[in-house]
C-alpha positions, 0 to 999 in steps of 0.5 A, a space after each residue: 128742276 123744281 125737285 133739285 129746288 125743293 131738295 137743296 131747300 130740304 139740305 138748307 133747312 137741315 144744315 139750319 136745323 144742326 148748325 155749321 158743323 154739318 158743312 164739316 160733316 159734309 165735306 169729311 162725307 164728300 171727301 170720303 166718298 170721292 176717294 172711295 169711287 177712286 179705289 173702285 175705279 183702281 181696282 177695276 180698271 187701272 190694277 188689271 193692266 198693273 197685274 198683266 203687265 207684272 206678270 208679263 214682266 216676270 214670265 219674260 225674265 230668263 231667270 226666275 229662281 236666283 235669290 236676286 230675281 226672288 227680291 225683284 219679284 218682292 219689289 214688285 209685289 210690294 209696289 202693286 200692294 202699296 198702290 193698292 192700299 194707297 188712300 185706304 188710311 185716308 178713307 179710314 180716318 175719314 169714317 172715324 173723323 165723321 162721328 167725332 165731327 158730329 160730336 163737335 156740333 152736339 157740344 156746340 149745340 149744348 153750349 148753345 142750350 146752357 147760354 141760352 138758359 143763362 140768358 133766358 131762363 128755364 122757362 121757355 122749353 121751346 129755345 131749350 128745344 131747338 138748343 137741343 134739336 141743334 145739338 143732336 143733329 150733328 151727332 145723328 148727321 155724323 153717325 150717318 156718315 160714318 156708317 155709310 162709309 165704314 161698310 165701303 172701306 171695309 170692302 175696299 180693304 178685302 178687295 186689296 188684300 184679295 188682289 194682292 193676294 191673287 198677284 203674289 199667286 200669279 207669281 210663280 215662286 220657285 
């Protein structure tokens, strides 16, 4: 318990230390990833049955070579892969979303540096510092997340091509 403490005061003090925009970073990340675990869950659980029960569809047809039989064969390919590629274009925008979240925080964080120079002076380098430390917090926070998940959808986006690609050879085409 005291560790969960210490960890959610070390998250306070970062989110303090880089400004509100991180809340944005943090939802775009948490948002990314929920939708990420989701795609895993799908490839490994929910397709398998999908496939079987296409291919089972398909060998139970009689006919297997007319160009009406060929199209319902397309139909089925194409819904499988459109359930396949579906939130990909969300966790996509997500990961590109992120860097520019961060990006947000840096010209806030600026903003708050040049108005504290207008206020204050030049001076004090000790406001300018942390001015500055609230400006490239967020760009480092969203690179961050962008980074964890760009590797992620990348794989995800082989996985549906390499499942897809599996379905239409388990698809005798005559």
């Amino acid at each position: 318990m005291l560790y969960l403490i210490g960890l959610w005061e070390s998250v306070r003090d970062f989110i303090a230390t880089g400004g509100d925009v991180l809340y944005f970073v943090a939802a775009a990340l948490v948002l990314m990833w929920i939708l990420m675990v989701e795609r895993y869950w799908y490839f490994s659980s929910v397709f398998p049955g999908v496939k079987k029960q296409i291919i089972a569809d398909w060998d139970a047809r009689k006919d297997t070579t007319s160009w009406y039989a060929h199209r319902i064969r397309d139909t089925w390919i194409s819904q499988a892969s459109d359930a396949l590629n579906a939130r990909l274009i969300i966790i996509r925008t997500l990961v590109a979303m992120c860097p520019l979240i961060g990006l947000l925080g840096t010209v806030t964080g600026m903003i708050g540096v040049f108005e504290s120079m207008a206020t204050q002076g030049t001076g004090n380098p000790r406001i300018m510092a942390a001015g500055i430390s609230m400006a490239t917090i967020p760009t480092m926070a969203g690179m961050v997340a962008a980074l964890s998940g760009l590797f992620f959808s990348s794989r995800l986006e082989a996985k549906a091509k390499m499942a897809r690609e599996k379905l239409v050879d388990s698809l005798p085409h005559h």
